[in-house]
C-alpha positions in Angstrom: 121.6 56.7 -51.8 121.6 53.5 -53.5 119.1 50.5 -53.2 118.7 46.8 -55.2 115.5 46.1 -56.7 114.3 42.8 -56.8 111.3 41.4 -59.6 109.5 38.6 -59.0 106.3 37.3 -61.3 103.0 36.8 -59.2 100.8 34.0 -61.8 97.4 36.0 -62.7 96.5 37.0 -65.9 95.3 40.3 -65.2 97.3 43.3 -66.5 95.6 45.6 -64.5 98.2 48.7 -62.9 98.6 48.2 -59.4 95.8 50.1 -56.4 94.0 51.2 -59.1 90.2 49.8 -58.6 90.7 46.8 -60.7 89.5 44.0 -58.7 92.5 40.8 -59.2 95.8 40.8 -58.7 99.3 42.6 -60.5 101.3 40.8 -62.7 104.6 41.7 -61.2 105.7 43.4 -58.5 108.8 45.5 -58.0 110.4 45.8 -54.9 112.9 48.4 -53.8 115.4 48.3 -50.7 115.7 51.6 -49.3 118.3 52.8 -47.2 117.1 53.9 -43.8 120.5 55.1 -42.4 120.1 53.1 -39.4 120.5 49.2 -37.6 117.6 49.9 -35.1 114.4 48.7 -35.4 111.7 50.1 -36.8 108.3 49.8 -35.3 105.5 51.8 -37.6 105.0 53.7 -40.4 102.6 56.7 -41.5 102.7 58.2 -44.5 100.7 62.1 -44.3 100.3 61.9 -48.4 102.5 61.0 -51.2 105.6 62.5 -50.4 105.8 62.9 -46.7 105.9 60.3 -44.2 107.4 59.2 -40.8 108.3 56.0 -39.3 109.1 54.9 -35.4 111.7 52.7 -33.9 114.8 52.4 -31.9 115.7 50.2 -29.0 113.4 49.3 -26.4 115.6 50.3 -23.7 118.2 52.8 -25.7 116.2 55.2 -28.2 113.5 56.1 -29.4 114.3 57.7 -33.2 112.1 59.1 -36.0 112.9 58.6 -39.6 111.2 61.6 -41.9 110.9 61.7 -45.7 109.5 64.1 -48.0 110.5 62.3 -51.4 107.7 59.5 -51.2 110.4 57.5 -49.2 113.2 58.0 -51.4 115.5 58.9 -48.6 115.0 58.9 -44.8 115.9 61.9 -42.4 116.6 60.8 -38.4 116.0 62.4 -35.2 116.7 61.0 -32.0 113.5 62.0 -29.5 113.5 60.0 -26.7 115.4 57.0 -24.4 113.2 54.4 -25.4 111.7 52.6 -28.0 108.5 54.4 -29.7 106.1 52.1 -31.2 102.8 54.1 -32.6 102.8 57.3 -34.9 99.5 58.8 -36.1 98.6 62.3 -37.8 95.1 64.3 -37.2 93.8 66.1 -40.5 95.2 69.2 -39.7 98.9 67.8 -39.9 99.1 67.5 -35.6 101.7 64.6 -35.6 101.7 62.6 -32.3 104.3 59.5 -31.1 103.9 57.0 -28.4 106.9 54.8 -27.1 108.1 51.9 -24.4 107.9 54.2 -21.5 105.0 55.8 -21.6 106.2 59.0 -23.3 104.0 60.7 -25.4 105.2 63.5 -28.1 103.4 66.0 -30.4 104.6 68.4 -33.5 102.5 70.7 -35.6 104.7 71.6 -37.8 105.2 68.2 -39.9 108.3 66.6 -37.5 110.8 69.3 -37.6 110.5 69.6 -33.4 108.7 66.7 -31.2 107.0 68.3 -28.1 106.7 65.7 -24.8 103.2 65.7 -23.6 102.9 63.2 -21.8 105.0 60.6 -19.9 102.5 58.2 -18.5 105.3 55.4 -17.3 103.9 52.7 -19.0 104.2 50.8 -22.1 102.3 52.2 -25.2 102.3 50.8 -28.7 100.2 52.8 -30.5 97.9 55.8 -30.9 95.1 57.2 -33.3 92.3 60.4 -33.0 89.2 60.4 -33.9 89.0 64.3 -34.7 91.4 67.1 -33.8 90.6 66.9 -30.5 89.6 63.4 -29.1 92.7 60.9 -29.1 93.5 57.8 -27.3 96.8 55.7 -26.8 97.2 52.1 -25.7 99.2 49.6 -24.3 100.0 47.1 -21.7 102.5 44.5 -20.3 102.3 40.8 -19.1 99.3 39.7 -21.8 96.9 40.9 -18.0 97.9 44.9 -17.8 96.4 46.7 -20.4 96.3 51.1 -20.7 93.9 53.4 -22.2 95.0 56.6 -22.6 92.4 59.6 -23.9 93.0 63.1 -24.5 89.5 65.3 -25.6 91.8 68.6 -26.3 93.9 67.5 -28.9 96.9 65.8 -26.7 97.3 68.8 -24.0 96.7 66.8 -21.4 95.9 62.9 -21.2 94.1 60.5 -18.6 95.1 57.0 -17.8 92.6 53.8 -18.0 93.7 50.1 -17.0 91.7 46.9 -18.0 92.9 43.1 -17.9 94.5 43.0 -21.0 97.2 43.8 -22.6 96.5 46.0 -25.5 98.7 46.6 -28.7 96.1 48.5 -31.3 94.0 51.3 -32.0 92.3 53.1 -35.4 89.1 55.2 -35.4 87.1 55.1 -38.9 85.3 58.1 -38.5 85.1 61.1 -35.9 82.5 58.8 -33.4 83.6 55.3 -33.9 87.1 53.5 -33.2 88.5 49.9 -32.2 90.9 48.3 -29.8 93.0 45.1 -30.1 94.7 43.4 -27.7 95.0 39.9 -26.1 92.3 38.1 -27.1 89.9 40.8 -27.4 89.2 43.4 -30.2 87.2 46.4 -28.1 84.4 49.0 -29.6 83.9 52.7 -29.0 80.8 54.7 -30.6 82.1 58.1 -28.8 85.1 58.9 -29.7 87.1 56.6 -27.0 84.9 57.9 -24.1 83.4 54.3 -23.4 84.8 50.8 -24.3 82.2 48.0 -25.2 84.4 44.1 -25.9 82.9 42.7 -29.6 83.3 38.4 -30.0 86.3 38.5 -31.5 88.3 35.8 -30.2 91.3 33.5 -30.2 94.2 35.4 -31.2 96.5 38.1 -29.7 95.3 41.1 -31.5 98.1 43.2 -32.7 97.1 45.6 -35.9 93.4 46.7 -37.2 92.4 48.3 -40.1 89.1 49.2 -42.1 88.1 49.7 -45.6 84.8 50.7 -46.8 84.1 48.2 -49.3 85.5 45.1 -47.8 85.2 46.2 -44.1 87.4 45.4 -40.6 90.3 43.2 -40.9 92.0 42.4 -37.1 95.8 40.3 -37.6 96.9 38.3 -34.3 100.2 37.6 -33.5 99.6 34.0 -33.3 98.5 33.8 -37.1 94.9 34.4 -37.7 93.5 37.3 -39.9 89.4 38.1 -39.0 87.0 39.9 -40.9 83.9 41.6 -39.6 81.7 43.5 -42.5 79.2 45.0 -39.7 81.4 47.3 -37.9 82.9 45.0 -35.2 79.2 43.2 -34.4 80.2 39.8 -36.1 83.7 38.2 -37.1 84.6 35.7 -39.1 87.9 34.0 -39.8 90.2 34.4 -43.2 93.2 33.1 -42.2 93.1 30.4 -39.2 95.3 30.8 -36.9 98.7 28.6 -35.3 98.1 25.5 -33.1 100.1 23.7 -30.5 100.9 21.1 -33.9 101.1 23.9 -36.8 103.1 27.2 -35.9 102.8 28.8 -39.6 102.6 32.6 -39.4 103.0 35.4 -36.9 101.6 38.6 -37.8 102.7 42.0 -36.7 100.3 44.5 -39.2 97.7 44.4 -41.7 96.7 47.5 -44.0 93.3 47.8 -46.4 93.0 50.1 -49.0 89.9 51.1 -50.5 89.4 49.0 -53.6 89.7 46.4 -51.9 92.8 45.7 -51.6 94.9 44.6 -48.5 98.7 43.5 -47.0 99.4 41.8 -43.6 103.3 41.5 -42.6 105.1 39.6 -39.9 107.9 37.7 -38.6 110.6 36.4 -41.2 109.4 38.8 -43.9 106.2 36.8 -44.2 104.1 38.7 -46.7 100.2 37.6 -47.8 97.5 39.6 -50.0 94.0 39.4 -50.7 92.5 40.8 -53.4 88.9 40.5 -55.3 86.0 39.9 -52.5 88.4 40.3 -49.4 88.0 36.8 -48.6 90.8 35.0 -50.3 94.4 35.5 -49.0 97.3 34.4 -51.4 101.1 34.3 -50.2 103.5 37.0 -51.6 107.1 36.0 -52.7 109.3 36.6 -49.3 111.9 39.7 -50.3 113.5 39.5 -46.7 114.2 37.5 -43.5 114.3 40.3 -41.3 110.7 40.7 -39.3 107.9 43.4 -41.0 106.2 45.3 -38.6 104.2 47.5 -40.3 103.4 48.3 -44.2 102.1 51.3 -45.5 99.7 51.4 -48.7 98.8 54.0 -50.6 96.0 54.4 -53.6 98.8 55.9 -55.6 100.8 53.0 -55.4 103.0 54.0 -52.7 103.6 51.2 -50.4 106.0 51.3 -47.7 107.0 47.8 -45.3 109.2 48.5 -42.1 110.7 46.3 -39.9 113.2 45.1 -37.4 117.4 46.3 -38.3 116.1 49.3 -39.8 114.8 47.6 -43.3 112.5 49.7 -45.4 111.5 48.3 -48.6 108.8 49.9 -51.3 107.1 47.8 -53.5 104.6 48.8 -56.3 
């Protein structure tokens, strides 16, 4: 398998390694294009630890594929699972692996992706999925910004019920084994049992489309219309990092956002727009674009290990 590696400087004057708990930003940065063996798009990434990971993708109407890799994302293994596009891939802690795509198909392995199980097909768009403990999972989706779908399972994906609210939804993570979040369009959504009951927070003004949480620095919510918010009270208040487009300035479109504990956090979107925010959490720098192609998702590790997908199959690592 071959790849091209890129370098390009980032001005600090910190020498600090990379994810390790140093608090300002890299040097360099190395970037790695990896070879993904395929033109379709790819939709989201979870890595299960170091080595092994799995991304989703494929076609909206076409495929749905998964891409497997047990050489810290080295090289890429592909398995074709369903007709349509999947879009959301989570793992419990005991290694359950479950997928969620276009048509409301739902699949399951135990036995780290070597065969995908249908549970569910539901017949409605889903775009991503997340548990809160080996047992208590829930999916969402939606269509038309108005048709939103929550989708909960309480025996660890056996059997699923369906939920529809007014808005399209795009995103779910739980952060502990009680408490989880929903985004969607123009809401961000709270649970405090385990996806049971849904309570709306005052986020506003953005299209909602990735969430993610770090201890030290808190919730971070990325909208597809260019804002990044912050809430360091567990979804009760917000506030804005990165302001978001307006009918004059159309500057970023976001598709995911990852925090690692340290703090240390990536957001990704169209174009191969890239930005970072290191130190408090609060200041948000732009990264060196490595690609045109749209990012969908990124990966980061505390190892180092970090992963971005996006559409036409690209997979790049950068450390």
């Amino acid at each position: 398998m071959s790849y091209r590696k890129f370098l390009f400087g980032i001005s600090m004057v910190c020498i600090c390694a990379v994810f390790t708990h140093c608090k300002t930003k890299p040097v360099s940065l190395v970037v790695q294009e990896i070879s993904s063996g395929t033109g379709y798009d790819l939709s989201s990434i979870y890595m299960v630890d170091d080595s092994v990971g799995f991304i989703v993708g494929g076609s909206r109407y076409d495929i749905g594929i998964v891409l497997k890799t047990t050489d810290a994302g080295d090289s890429w293994s592909i398995d074709s699972i369903s007709p349509k596009r999947l879009y959301g891939v989570h793992f419990t802690a005991d290694r359950t692996g479950f997928v969620v795509g276009f048509d409301g198909k739902i699949f399951g392995t135990k036995d780290d992706g070597q065969f995908w199980t249908l549970l569910e097909s539901a017949f409605v768009p889903l775009y991503d999925v997340s548990f809160a403990d080996d047992k208590n999972g829930v999916a969402v989706g939606g269509a038309g910004y108005k048709q939103g779908y929550i989708m909960r399972t309480n025996d660890g994906g056996d059997t699923w019920s369906l939920e529809t609210i007014g808005r399209e939804l795009r995103t779910i993570i739980f952060i502990n084994d009680t408490m989880g979040f929903i985004g969607g369009y123009g809401v961000v959504m709270k649970t405090e049992d385990a996806g049971a009951t849904w309570d709306t927070t005052d986020a506003r003004g953005d299209f909602f489309v990735s969430i993610d949480y770090s201890k030290p620095i808190g919730l971070y919510a990325a909208g597809s219309n260019g804002s990044v918010i912050r809430s360091q009270d567990k979804g009760e208040t917000w506030t804005t990092q990165i302001n978001g487009n307006t009918h004059v300035i159309n500057r970023f479109s976001f598709r995911a956002i990852q925090v690692l504990y340290g703090p240390y956090a990536y957001v990704v979107g169209k174009n191969g727009k890239i930005m970072s925010v290191y130190s408090n959490g609060s200041k948000w720098s732009n990264e060196k674009r490595f690609t045109e192609m749209h990012l969908n998702d990124v990966s980061i590790q505390p190892s180092g290990l970090n992963i971005a997908v996006g559409d036409g199959g690209v997979i790049y690592k950068f450390f």
